[in-house]
Residue, then its C-alpha position, 0 to 999 in steps of 0.5 A: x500500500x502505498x500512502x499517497x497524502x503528500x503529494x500533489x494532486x489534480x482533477x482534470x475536468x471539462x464536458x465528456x458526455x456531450x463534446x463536439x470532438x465526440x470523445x467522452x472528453x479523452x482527446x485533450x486529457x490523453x494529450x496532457x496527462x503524459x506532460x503532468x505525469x512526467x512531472x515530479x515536485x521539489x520531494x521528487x514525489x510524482x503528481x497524481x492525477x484525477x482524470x473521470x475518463x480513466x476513474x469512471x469505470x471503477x464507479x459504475x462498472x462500464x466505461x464512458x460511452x457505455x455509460x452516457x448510452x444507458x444514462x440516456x436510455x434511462x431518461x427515455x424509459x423514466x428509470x428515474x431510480x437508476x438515473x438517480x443511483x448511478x448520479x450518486x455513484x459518479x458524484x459521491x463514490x461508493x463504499x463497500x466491504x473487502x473481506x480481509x479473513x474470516x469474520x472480518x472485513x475493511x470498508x473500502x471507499x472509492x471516490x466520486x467527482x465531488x471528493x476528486x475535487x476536494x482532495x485536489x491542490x488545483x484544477x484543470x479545466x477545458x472545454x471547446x466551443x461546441x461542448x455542452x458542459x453542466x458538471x463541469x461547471x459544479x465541480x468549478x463551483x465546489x472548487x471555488x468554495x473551497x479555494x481551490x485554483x481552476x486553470x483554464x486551458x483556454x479555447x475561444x474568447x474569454x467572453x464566450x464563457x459564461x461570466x460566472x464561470x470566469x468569476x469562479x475561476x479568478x475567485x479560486x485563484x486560478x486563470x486563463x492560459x492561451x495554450x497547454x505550454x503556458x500552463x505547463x510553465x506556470x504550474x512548474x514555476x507555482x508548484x516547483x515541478x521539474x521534469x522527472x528524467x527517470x520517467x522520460x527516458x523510460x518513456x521514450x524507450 
């Protein structure tokens, strides 16, 4: 078991149920996850990254497009009871019993979006004009309560995102960055990252 509490973490969120790319989300998180993975802070501890496209499965059991089909076959027929406990099960997590050996058992939390959120030290947040966000706006608000910087990867004029979502975003502590670079540069500057060698060189081979 490997204790995780001091390093640095991360939530990468943006829409994955309606995207004008069609990717459940993937496309741009695929693209920056190696970037932050190959980062290590001034412990050299690695960063740990949230990202729902990978956490999803754990939680309902099927992966993103399987899930957004049943989600909407469920509002067609009015199973408003699954629609209701797969919510649950996406925001809150879920928590079972793993046996250890006869007659006792452990409690075994998995987490949901709101605890990706609130054990996180920064947010990153994309979306595309085209996209129709709506959690990706509540994990931006639960961020902002809490303090917890949202960074924008930046894709269309600033005034085309909603006003209030631009006032979380500032009132978090976070911003705008006009491309996945500048982001990088600050988050190695802010966070003291630097480039984990060992990871890149095992990575290119």
């Amino acid at each position: 078991m490997e204790i995780i509490n001091n390093r640095k973490k991360l939530y990468l969120i943006g829409p994955m149920e309606k995207t004008k790319a069609n990717d459940v989300g993937r496309g741009w998180r695929d693209k920056i996850r190696p970037e932050l993975e190959s980062r290590i802070d001034e412990d050299g501890e690695p960063l740990y990254i949230f990202d729902p496209t990978q956490e999803e499965q754990s939680k309902v059991g099927m992966d993103s497009h399987q899930f957004h089909k049943k989600l909407n076959g469920w509002i067609k027929a009015g199973n408003n009871d699954l629609i209701s406990d797969h919510t649950d099960l996406i925001w809150r997590g879920k928590d079972y019993l793993e046996p250890v050996e006869p007659g006792t058992t452990k409690l075994i939390h998995i987490m949901g979006d709101i605890d990706y959120v609130k054990n996180s030290d920064f947010l990153i947040l994309r979306q595309e004009e085209g996209d129709e966000p709506c959690g990706t706006y509540g994990e931006a608000f639960l961020a902002y309560m809490h303090h917890i910087p949202v960074y924008v990867l930046q894709t269309m004029n600033r005034e085309k995102y909603p006003v209030t979502l631009v006032g979380w975003v500032f009132g978090s502590g976070g911003g705008f960055f006009a491309n996945q670079n500048q982001l990088m540069e600050f988050l190695d500057k802010k966070y003291k990252l630097k480039i984990n060698k060992a990871y890149v060189e095992a990575n290119a081979a």
